[in-house]
N, C-alpha and C positions, 0 to 999 in steps of 0.2 A: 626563518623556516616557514614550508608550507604546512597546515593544518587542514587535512583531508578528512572530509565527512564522506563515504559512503550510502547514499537512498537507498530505498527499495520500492518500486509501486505497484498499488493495489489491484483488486479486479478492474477490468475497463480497458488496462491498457492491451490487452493480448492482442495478436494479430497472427493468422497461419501464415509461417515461414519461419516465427522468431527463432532464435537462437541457431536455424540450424547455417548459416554459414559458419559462425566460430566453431561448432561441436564438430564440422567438416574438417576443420582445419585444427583444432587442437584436441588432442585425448583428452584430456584435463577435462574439457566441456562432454565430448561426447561420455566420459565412462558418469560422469554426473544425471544426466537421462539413462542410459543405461541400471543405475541405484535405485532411479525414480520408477522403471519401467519393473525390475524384481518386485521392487517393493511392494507397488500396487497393484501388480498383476495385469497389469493395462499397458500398450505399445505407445511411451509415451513421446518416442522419435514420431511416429507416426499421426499420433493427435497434431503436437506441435510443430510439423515439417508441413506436413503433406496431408494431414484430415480433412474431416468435414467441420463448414465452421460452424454448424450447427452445435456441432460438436462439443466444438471450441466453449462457446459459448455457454454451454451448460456448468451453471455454479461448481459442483462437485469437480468437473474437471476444469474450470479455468483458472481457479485456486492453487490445484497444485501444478497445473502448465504455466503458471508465470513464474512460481515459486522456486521451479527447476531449471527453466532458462535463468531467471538471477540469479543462483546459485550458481549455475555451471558461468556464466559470463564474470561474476567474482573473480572463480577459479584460477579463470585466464588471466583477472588484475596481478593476482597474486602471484602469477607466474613471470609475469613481465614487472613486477616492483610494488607494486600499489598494497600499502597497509593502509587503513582507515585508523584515525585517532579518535572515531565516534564514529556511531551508525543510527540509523532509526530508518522505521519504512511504513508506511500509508498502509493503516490497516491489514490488508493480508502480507501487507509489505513489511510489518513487523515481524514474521515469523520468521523472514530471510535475513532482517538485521540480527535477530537470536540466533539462526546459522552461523550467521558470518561473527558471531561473538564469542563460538562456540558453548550456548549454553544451551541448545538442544541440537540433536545429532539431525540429518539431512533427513535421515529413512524415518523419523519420528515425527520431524514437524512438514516433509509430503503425508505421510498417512492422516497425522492431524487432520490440515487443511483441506482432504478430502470431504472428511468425515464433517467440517467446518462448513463448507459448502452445499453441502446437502441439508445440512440443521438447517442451518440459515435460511435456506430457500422454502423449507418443508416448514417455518414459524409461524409464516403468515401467510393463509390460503388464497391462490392466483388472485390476480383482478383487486384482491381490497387493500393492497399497500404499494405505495409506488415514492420516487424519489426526484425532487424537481432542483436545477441548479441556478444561483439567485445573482448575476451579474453588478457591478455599478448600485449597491447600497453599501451603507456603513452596517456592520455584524449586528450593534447592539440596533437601530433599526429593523432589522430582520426581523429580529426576536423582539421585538414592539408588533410588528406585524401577523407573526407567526398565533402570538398571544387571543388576538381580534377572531383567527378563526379556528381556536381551540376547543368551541362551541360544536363543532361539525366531526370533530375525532381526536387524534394523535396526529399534532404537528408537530417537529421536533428540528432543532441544527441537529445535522449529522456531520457534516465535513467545514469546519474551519479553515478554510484549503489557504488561503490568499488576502493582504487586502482588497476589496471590491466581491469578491468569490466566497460566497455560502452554499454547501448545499444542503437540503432541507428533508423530512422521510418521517411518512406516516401512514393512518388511512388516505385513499387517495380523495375519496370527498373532501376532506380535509384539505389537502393538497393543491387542492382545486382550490378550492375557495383561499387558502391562501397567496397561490399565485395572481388572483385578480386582486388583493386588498396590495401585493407587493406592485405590481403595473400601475395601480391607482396612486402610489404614494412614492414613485420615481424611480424603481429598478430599471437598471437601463437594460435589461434582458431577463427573460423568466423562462425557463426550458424544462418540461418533463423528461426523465430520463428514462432511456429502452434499460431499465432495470426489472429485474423480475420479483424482488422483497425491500423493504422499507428498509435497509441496513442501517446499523447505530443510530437505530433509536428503539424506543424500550418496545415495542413490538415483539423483537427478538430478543427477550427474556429467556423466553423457552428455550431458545434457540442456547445460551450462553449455559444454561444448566446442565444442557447435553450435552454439552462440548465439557463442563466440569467433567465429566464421567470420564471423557477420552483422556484428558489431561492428566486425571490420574494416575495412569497407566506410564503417563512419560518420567525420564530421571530429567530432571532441569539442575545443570553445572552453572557453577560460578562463572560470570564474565569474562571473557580475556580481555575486550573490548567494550567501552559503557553502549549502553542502547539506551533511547531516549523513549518513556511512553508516550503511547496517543491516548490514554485516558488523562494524565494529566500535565504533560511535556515536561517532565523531569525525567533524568536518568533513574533509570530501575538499580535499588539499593542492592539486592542481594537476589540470590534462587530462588527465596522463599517465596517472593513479590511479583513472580514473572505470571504464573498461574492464575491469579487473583485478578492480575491484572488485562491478563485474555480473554478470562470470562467478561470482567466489565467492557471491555473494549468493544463486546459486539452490539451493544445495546447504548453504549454513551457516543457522545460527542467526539469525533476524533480532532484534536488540538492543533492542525499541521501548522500553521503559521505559528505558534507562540514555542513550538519543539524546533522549529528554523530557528526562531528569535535566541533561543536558549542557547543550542549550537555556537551559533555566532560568538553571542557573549562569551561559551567560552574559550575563544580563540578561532575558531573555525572560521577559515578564510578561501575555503576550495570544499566545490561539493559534485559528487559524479552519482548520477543517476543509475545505477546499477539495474537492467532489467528494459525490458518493450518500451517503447513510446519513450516522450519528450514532456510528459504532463510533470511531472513533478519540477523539474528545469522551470519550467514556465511559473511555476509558483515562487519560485526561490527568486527566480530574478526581478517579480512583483514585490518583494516582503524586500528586501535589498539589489540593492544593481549594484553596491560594490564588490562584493564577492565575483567568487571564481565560478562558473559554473559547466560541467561537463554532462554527457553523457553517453553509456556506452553499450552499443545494442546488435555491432555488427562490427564487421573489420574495420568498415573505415573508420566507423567513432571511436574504436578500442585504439586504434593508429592516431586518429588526430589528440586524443586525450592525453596518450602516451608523451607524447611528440610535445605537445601543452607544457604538461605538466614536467617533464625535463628543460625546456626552454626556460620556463622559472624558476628552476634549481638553480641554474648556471647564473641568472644573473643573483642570485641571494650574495 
């Protein structure tokens, strides 16, 4: 048998156009924007078709514009066969593996991640935190290096993404100076990122305490589906641990390689990227090449995956 993981990816990946050929072609996706667009009183066809990508780009809405094309692109798995036997998702991509788990409802966790998006952004004032990603070193490396120019601010791993692949988030002085001590000591690429806040790393404290507030407000159901944390790449035990765990998540380390590793272990042998872009695919197939890997973001991915992943039934 196949053992399908479902992703989800985080801010970064958006792009104007996403979701809107499927939501053309099937209800399922379009009435999914249409929830998102009530809900938040914002046209959210219109951000994610057809906006401005300035737009786009601004934290507050690109949270819940990726959050609602994965969710409605699900939709459409679900329609055409695809359950997931486990999910998990890249930071904001967590919220969409909690949808698709149903342990919080669509209209709660868009209005969250609104509300998520603008904390975040509003943490740490423009210009003094920024986020750089760390090519061609080994992890524990990094964080030898990271240590060197800890002297200058908050250097911190934020994204565990891959082997080879750190990314890193702090003061940008900081930042800086640890990009030249990482070049100096053999990264085979050092890159500041067009981010606008230091994400996961303890900068945005504040940022996770505000979001306590929102979160309270939400009911969090029991699993249908385990979801895997990025604060510690284990599956989340119960409802009670989902909360605790959102809060830490804005400010820690997100674990993406060792929640792959886990997956795997336990049986997972096919994994379909749910949502914009190919970044996540690209990491999974870094951390293992034997696995299956998919992803599905338009007709003809949602077609060739379909197509995939029937092809391998038949020969089981």
């Amino acid at each position: 048998m196949i053992k399908v993981a479902c992703i989800f990816p985080g801010q970064g990946a958006q792009y104007m156009g996403m979701g809107k050929e499927i939501a053309e072609n099937y209800k399922a996706a379009m009435n999914i924007f249409d929830r998102a667009s009530e809900k938040l009183g914002i046209d959210m066809k219109k951000l994610c078709f057809e906006g401005d990508e300035e737009e786009l780009k601004k934290t507050e809405n690109t949270q819940p514009s990726i959050l609602t094309t994965s969710i409605a692109l699900l939709e459409v798995l679900k329609l055409r066969g695809i359950r997931p036997a486990i999910t998990a998702g890249l930071s904001l991509g967590e919220y969409s593996a909690l949808v698709a788990s149903n342990a919080i409802s669509f209209e709660d966790a868009v209005a969250v991640v609104r509300k998520r998006g603008q904390f975040m952004q509003e943490a740490v004032p423009a210009g003094e935190g920024t986020m750089a990603a760390i090519m061609g070193m080994d992890k524990g490396e990094v964080v030898q290096c990271l240590k060197m120019a800890s002297g200058y601010g908050v250097v911190e791993p934020a994204n565990f993404n891959c082997p080879g692949q750190v990314v890193i988030a702090g003061h940008t002085k900081a930042i800086e100076k640890a990009c030249g001590i990482l070049k100096e000591k053999g990264a085979r690429k050092v890159a500041i990122l067009p981010v606008s806040a230091p994400f996961h790393s303890s900068l945005l404290k504040a940022a996770g305490e505000r979001l306590s507030e929102e979160l309270s407000k939400v009911v969090f159901n029991e699993m249908d589906i385990p979801v895997v944390s990025n604060v510690n790449a284990q599956v989340i035990k119960d409802k009670y641990e989902i909360k605790k765990l959102l809060i830490e998540q804005v400010s820690t380390s997100v674990l993406w390689e060792d929640s792959i590793r886990n997956m795997i272990e336990k049986g997972v042998d096919t994994f379909i990227e749910v949502g914009p872009g190919k970044s996540l695919s690209a990491f999974v197939k870094k951390i293992d090449k034997s696995v299956c890997v998919y992803n599905v973001e338009d007709l003809e991915s949602l077609d060739k995956t379909i197509e995939s992943i029937r092809e391998r039934l038949e020969c089981v």
